[in-house]
N, C-alpha and C positions, 0 to 999 in steps of 0.2 A: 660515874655510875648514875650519876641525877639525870645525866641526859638524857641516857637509855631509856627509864622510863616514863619521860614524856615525852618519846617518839610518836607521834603519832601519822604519821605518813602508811599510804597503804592503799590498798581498795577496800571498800565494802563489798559486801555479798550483793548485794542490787547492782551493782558498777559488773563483777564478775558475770552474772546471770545476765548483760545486757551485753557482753562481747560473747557468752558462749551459743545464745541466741542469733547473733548477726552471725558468725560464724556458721550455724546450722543452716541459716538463710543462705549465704554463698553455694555451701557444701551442695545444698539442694539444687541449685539452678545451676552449679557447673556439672553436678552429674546428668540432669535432665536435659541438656547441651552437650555432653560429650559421649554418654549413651550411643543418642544414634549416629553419631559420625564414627565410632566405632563399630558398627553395626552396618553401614555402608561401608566403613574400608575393606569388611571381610567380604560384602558382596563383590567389592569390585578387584579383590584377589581372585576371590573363587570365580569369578567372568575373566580373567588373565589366565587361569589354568584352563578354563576351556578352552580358550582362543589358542592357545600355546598344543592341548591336544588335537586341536584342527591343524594348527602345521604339523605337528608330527605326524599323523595319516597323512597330512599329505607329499608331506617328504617321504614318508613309505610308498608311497604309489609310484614317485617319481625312480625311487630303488628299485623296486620291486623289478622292472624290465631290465635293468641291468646284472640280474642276477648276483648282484655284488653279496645279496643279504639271503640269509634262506629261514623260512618261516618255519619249517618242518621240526625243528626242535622245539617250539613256542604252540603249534598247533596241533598242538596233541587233544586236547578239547573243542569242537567245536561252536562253541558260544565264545571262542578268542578272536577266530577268525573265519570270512568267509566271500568268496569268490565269486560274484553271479554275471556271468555278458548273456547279454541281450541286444546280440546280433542286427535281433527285427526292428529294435528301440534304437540302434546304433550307439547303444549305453553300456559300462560294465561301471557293476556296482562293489563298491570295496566295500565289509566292514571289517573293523580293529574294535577290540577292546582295549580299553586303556589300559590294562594287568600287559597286557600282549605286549603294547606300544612302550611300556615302561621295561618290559622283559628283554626287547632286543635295544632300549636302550634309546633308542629316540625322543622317546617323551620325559623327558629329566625329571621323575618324582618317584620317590625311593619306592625299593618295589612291597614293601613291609605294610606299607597303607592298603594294597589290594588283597593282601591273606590273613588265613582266618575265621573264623563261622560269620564272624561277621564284619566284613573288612569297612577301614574307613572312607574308600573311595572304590566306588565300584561306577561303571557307564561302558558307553560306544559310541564308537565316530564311524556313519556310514558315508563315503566319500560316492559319489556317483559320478562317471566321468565319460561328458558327453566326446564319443568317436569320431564326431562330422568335428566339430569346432575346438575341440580340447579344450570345454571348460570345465569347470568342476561345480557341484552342487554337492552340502552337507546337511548330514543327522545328526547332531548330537545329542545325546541322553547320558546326562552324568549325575550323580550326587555324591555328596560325604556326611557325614555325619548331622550338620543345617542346613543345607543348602541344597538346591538340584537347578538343572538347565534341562530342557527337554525340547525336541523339534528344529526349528529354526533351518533355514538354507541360509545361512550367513558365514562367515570366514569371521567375522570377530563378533565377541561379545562384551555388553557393558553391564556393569551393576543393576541396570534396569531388567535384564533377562532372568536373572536370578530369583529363584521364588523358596519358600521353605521348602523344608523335606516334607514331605509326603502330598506336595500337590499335584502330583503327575498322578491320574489315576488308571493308567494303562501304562507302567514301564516296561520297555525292551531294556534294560541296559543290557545284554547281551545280546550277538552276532546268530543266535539260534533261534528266534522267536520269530 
């Protein structure tokens, strides 16, 4: 029993207060380091879904002549889809909405995120495809909830195209404007 109490082994409260301190200090600088790397990885997801909905119009375009697919069940609104040649430009312009491009299935993202009063991902892909050369030129205008891409003739995008939501201050995301 004598032992017991002349144990003195332990910390002190200044000992305690001097680990929970360095601790805060870690705590602090691993968030303010991993903040924005996680804040680029979602930029460069949401620049992977746009690029992924530029191949899907464009894998639709490439269907589309083959009549394999038919739009008319999906184009019942016309801000999903829409159809313009220009003969004199030797250009026909496709657009898709991404709700469309997910509806027949092409653009693999559940179709739940574009319905709704206020859906989480709403945009369009206007494919433009020149008739002399068959190359292709793109629109895209998308956003979700943070994030949006607007404009660009590019076929991929990276995290650097990404801007927050509401800096586009003229959106088309739909095929009717």
């Amino acid at each position: 029993m004598k032992g017991i109490k002349n144990n003195k082994k332990g910390f002190t409260l200044i000992e305690l207060l001097a680990v929970i301190v360095v601790l805060a200090i870690v705590m602090v600088l691993a968030t303010t380091t991993v903040l924005p790397l996680m804040n680029d990885a979602k930029k460069n997801s949401f620049a992977i879904e746009a690029t992924d909905a530029i191949n899907a119009a464009t894998d639709l375009v490439t269907i589309l002549p083959l009549n394999t697919i038919s739009l008319d069940p999906y184009s019942s609104k016309p801000a999903d889809y829409n159809l313009t040649p220009n003969a004199a430009a030797g250009t026909r312009t496709y657009c898709f909405s991404l709700k469309l491009l997910a509806e027949v299935g092409i653009y693999k993202k559940d179709i739940s995120y574009f319905n709704g009063t206020t859906p989480e991902y709403e945009g369009r892909v206007k494919v433009i495809e020149n008739l002399n050369t068959n190359q292709y030129t793109y629109e895209l205008e998308m956003r979700n909830a943070n994030f949006e891409i607007t404009g660009g003739k590019t076929s991929s995008y990276t995290g650097k195209d990404v801007k927050p939501k509401g800096t586009n201050t003229n959106p088309k995301f739909a095929c009717n404007k």
